[in-house]
C-alpha positions as CSV (number, residue, x, y, z in Angstrom):
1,X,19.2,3.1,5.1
2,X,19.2,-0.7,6.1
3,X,16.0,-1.8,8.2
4,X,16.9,-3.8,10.8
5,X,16.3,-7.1,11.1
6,X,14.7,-6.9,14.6
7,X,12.6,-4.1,14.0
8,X,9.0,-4.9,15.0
9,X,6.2,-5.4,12.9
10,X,3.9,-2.2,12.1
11,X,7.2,-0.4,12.1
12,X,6.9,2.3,8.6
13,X,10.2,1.4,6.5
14,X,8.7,4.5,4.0
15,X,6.1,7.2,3.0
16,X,4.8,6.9,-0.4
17,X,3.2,9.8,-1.7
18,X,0.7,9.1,-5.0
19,X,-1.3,11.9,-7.2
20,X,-3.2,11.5,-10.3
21,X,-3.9,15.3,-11.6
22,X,-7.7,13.7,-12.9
23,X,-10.6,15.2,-11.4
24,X,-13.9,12.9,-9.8
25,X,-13.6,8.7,-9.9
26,X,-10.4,9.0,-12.5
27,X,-8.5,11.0,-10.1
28,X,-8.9,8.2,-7.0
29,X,-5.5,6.5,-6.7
30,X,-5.1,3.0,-4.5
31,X,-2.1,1.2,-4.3
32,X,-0.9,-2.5,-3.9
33,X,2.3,-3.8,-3.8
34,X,3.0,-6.5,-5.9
35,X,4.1,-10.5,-4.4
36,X,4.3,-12.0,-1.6
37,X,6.6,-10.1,1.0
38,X,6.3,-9.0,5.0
39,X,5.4,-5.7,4.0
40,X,2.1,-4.2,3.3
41,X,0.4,-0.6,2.6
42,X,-1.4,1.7,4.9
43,X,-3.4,4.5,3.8
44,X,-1.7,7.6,5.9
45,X,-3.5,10.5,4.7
46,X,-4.8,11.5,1.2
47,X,-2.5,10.7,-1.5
48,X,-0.1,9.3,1.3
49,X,0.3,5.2,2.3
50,X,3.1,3.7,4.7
51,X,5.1,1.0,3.6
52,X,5.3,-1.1,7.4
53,X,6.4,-4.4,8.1
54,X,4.0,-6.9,8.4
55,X,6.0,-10.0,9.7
56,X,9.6,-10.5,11.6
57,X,12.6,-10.2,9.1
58,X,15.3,-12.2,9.5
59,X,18.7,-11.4,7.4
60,X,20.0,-14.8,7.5
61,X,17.4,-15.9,5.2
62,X,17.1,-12.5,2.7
63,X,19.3,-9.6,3.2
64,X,17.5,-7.7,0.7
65,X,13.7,-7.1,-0.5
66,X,12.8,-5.8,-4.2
67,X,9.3,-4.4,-4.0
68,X,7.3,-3.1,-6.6
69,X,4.3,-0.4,-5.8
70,X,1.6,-0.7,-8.3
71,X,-0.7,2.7,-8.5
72,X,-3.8,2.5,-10.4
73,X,-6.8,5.2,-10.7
74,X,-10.6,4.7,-10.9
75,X,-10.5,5.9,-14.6
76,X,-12.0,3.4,-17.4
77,X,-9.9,2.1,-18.7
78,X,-7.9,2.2,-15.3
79,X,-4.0,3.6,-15.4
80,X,-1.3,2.2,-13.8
81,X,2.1,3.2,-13.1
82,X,4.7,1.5,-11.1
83,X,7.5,2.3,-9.0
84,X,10.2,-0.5,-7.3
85,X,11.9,0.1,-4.1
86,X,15.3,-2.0,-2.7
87,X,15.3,-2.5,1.2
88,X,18.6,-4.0,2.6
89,X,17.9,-5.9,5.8
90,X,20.7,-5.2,8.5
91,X,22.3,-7.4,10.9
92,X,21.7,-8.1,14.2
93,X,23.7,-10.3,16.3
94,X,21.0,-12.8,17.6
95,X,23.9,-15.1,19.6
């Protein structure tokens, strides 16, 4: 569904749920998303973060976000895997 441009920042867009099947340091997962974009992470709960807006959105100026999630463990060497979301930002008429 589109997020709307007027929603408020801190407002969770989605639930990302992250497991690495490792036991001890290598099965510790963080994740980052990757560039520069009003969104950020939130730890929820283990193995859970909340994707939430972080500044105001404004269609006008991009109607659509690409965002890549970047998981990595504690392992050594570290493991990564990635994952890439679209978010379409809706209209609101601001007349």
């Amino acid at each position: 569904n589109p997020i709307p441009e007027d929603s408020v920042p801190s407002t969770v867009v989605a639930v990302i749920n992250v497991r690495d099947r490792d036991s001890g340091d290598r099965g510790q997962v963080s994740c980052s998303i990757d560039g520069d974009l009003p969104f950020r992470l939130e730890p929820s709960s283990e193995n859970t973060y909340k994707l939430v807006i972080a500044t105001a959105l404004d269609r006008e100026i991009v109607s659509s976000y690409n965002i890549s999630i970047t998981a990595r463990d504690r392992g050594s060497p570290a493991l990564s895997s990635r994952a890439a979301l679209v978010l379409e930002v809706s209209d609101v008429n601001d007349n």
